[in-house]
ROSE-4610 file (N, C-alpha, C; in Angstrom, 1 decimal, always signed):
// ROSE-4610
residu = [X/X/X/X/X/X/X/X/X/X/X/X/X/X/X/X/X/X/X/X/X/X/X/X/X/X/X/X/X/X/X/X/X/X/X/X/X/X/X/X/X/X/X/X/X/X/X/X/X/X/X/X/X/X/X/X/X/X/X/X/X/X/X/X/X/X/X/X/X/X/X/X/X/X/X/X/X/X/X/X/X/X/X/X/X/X/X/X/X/X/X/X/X/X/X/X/X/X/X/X/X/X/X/X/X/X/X/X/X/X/X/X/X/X/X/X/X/X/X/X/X/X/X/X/X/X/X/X/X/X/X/X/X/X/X/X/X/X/X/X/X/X/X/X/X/X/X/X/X/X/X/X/X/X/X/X/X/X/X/X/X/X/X/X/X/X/X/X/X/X/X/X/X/X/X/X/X/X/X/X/X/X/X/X/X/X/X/X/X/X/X/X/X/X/X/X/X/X/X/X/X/X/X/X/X/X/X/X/X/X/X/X/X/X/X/X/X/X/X/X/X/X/X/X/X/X/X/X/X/X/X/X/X/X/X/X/X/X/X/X/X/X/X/X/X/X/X/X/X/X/X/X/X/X/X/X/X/X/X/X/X/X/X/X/X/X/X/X/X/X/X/X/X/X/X/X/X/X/X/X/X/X/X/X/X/X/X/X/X/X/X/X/X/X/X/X/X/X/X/X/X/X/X/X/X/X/X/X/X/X/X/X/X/X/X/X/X/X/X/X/X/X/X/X/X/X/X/X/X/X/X/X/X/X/X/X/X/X/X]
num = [1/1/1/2/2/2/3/3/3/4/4/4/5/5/5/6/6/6/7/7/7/8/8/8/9/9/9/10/10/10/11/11/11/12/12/12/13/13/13/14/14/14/15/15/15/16/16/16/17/17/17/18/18/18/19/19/19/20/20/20/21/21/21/22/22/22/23/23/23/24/24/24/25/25/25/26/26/26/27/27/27/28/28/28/29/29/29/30/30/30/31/31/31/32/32/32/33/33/33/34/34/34/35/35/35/36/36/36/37/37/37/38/38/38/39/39/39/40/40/40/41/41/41/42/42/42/43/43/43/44/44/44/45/45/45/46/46/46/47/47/47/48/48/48/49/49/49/50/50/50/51/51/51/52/52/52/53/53/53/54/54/54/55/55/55/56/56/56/57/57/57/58/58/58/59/59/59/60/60/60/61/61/61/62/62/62/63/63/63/64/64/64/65/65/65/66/66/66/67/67/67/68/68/68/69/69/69/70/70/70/71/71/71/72/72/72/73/73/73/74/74/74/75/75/75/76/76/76/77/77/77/78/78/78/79/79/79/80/80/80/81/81/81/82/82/82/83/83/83/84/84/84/85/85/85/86/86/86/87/87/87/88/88/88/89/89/89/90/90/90/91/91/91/92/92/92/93/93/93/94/94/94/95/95/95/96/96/96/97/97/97/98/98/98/99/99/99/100/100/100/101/101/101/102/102/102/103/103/103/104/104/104/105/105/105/106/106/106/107/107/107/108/108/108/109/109/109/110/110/110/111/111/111/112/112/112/113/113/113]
x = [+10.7/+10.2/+9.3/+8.8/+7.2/+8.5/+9.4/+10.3/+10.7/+11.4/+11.9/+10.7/+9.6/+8.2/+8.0/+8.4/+7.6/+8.5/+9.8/+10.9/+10.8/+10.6/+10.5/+9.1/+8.4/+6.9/+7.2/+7.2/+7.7/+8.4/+9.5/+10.4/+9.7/+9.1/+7.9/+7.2/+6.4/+5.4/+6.2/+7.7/+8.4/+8.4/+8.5/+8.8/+7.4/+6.2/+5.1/+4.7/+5.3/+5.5/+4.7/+4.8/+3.6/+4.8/+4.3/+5.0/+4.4/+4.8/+4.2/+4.4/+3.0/+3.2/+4.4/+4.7/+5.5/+7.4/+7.6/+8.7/+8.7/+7.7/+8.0/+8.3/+8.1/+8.6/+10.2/+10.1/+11.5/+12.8/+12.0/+13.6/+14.0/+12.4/+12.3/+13.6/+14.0/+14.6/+13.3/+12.7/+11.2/+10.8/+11.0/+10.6/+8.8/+8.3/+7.1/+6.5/+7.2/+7.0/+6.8/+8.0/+8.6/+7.8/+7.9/+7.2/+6.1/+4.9/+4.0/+3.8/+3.7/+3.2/+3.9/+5.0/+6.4/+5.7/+5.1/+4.8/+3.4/+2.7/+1.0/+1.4/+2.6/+2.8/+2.8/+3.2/+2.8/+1.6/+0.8/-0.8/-1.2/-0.6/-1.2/+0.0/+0.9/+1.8/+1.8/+1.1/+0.8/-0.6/-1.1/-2.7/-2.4/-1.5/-0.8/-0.1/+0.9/+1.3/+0.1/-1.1/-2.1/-2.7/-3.1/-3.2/-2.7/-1.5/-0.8/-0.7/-0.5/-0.4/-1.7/-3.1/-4.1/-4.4/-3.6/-3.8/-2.9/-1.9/-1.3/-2.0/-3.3/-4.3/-3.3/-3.3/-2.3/-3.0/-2.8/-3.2/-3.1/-3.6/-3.4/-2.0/-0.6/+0.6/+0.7/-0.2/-0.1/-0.8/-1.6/-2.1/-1.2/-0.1/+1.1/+1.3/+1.2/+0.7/+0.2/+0.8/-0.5/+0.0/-1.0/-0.5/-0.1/-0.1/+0.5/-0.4/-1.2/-2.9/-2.5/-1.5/-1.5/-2.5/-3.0/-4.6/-4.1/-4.3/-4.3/-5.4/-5.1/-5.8/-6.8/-7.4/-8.8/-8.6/-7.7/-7.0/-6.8/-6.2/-6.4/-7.8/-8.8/-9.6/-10.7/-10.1/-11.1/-10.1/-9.4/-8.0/-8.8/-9.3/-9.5/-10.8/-12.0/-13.3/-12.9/-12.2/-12.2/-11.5/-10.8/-10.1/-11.0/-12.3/-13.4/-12.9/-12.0/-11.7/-12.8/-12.9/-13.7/-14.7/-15.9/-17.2/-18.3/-18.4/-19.5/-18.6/-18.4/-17.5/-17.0/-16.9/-16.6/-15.0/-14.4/-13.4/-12.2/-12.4/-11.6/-11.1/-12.5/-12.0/-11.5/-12.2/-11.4/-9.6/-9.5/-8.1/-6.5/-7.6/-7.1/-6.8/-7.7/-8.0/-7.0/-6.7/-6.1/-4.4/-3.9/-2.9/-2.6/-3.2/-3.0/-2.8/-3.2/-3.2/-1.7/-1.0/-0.1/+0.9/+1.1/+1.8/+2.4/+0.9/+1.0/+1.9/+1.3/+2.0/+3.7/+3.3/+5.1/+6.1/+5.4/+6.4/+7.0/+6.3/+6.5/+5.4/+4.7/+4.0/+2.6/+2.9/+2.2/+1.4/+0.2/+0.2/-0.6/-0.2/-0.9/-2.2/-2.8/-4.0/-4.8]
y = [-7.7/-6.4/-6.5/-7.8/-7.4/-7.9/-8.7/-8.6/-6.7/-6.1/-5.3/-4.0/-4.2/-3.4/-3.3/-5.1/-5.5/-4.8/-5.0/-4.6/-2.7/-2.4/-1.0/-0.6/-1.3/-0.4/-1.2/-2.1/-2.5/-1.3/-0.8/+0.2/+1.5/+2.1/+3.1/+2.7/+1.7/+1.5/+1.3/+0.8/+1.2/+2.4/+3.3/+4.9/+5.5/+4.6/+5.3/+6.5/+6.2/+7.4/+6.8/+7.6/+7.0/+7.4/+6.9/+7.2/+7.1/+7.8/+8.1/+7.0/+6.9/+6.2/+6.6/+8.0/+8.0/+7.6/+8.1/+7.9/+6.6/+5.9/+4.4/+3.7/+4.5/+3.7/+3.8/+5.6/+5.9/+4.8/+4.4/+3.5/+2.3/+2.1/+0.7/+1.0/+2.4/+2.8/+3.0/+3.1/+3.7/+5.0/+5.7/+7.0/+7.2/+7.7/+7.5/+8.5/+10.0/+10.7/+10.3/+9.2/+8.5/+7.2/+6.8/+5.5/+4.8/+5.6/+5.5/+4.0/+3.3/+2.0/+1.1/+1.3/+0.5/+0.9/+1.8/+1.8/+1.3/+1.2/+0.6/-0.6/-0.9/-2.6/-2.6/-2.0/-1.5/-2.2/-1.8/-1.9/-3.3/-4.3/-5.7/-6.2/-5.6/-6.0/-5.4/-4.2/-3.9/-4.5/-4.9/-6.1/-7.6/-7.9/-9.3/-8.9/-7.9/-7.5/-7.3/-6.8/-7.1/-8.0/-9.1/-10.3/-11.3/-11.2/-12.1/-12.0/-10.3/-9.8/-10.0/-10.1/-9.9/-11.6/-12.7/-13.8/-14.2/-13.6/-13.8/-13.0/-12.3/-11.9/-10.4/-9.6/-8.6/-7.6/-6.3/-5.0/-4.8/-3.9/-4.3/-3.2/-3.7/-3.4/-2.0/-2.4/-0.9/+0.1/+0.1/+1.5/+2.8/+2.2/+3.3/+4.2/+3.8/+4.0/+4.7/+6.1/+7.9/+8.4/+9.1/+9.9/+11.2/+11.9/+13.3/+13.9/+13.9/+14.2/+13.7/+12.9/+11.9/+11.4/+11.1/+9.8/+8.4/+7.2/+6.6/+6.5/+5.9/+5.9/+5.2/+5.3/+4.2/+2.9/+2.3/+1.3/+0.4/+1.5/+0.8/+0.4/+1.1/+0.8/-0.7/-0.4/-1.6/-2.9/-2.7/-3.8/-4.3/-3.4/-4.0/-4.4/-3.9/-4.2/-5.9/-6.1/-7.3/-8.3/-7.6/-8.9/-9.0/-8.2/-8.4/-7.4/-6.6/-6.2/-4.5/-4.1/-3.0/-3.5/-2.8/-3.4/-2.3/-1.3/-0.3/+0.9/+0.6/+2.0/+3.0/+4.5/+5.6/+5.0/+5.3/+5.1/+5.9/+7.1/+8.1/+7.3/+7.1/+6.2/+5.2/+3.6/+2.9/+2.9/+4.2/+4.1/+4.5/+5.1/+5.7/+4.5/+3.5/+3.0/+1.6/+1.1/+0.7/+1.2/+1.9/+2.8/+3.1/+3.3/+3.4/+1.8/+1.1/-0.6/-1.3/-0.6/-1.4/-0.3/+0.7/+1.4/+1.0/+0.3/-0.3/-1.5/-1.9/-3.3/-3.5/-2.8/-2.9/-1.8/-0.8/-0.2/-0.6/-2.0/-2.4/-2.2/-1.6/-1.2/-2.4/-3.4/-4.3/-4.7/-4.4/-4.2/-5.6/-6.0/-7.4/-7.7/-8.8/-9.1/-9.6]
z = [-8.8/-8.5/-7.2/-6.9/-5.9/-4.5/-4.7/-3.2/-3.0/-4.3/-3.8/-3.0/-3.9/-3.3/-2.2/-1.3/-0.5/+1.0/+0.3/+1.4/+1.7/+0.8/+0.8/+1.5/+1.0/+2.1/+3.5/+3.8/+5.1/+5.6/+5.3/+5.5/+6.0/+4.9/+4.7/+6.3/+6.3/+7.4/+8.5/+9.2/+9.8/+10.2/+9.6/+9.6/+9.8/+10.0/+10.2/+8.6/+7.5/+6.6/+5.6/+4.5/+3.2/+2.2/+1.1/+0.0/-1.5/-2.1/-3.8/-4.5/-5.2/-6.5/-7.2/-7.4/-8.4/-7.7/-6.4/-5.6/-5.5/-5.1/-5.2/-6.8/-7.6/-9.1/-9.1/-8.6/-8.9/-7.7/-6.7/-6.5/-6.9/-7.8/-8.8/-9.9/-10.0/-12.0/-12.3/-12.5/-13.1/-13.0/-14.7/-14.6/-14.5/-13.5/-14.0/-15.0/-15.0/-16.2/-17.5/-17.4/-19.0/-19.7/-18.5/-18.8/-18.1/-18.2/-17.1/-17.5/-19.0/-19.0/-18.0/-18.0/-17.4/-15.5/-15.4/-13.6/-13.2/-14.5/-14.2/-13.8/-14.0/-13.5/-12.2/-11.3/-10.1/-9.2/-10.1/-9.5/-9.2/-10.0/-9.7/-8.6/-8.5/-7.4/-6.2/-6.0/-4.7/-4.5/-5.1/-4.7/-4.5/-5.1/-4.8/-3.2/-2.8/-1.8/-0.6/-1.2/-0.2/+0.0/-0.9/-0.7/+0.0/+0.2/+0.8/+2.1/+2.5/+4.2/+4.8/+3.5/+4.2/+4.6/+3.3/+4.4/+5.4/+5.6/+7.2/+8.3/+7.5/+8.6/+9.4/+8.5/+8.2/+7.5/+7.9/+7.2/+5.7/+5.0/+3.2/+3.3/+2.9/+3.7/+2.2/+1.2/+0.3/+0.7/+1.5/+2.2/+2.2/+2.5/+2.6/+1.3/-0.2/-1.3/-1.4/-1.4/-1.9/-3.2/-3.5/-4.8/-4.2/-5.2/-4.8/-3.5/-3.8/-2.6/-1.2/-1.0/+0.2/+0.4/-0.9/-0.4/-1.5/-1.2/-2.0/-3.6/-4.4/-5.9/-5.8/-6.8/-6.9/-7.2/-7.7/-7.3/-6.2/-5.2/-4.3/-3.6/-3.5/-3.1/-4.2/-5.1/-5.8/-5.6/-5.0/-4.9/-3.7/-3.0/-1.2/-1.7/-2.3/-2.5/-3.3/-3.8/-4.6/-3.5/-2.9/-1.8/-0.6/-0.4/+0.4/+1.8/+1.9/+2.6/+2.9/+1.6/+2.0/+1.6/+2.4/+2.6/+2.4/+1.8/+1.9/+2.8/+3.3/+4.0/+3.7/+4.1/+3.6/+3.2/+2.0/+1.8/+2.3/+2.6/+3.7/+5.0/+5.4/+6.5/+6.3/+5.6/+5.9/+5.3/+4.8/+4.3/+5.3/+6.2/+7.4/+8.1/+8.7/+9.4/+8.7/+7.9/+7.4/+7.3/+7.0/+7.3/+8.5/+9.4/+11.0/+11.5/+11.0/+11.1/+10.8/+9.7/+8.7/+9.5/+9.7/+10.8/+12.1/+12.8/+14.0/+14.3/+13.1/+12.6/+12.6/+11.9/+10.9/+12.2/+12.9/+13.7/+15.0/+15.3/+16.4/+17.7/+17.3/+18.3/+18.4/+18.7/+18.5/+20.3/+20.7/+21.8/+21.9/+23.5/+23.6/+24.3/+23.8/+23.9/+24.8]
């Protein structure tokens, strides 16, 4: 599951786009109506997924990850607080700022230094 995740938000952040907790279960086969237990599994694999991008020194690549709101869950944010990535900061912002990051990244628009 966390390759197929990982290929699909890449994709997402290609496209500059975001995508639902619940749409992202659904291209897993995961109802998330039906079987919310079966999609909380989710959660430790998009924090593993940020873990990993953030040690190739890489944006938290689940940013892309909204709920219905187009804002990400509380989750995510205690995912970043625990991987040391958020720091006291309004979380609006750094979620923005993070998401505008993993965009940049993933869309090519990688400008040099």
């Amino acid at each position: 599951m966390c390759d197929a995740i990982y290929t699909i938000l890449k994709d997402v952040a290609r496209q500059r786009h975001t995508i639902t907790y619940k749409d992202l279960a659904g291209t897993l086969g995961l109802d998330w109506g039906r079987s919310y237990g079966q999609c909380r599994r989710l959660y430790p694999v998009l924090k593993g997924i940020c873990r990993a991008e953030m040690a190739q020194d890489h944006p938290m690549l689940g940013a892309v990850v909204v709920r219905r709101d187009s804002t990400p869950g509380q989750g995510f944010f205690r995912g970043a607080r625990d991987l040391g990535r958020l720091k006291g900061e309004d979380e609006h912002s750094f979620w923005l700022n993070e998401r505008n990051a993993v965009w940049h990244k993933w869309s090519g628009n990688i400008e040099k230094e």
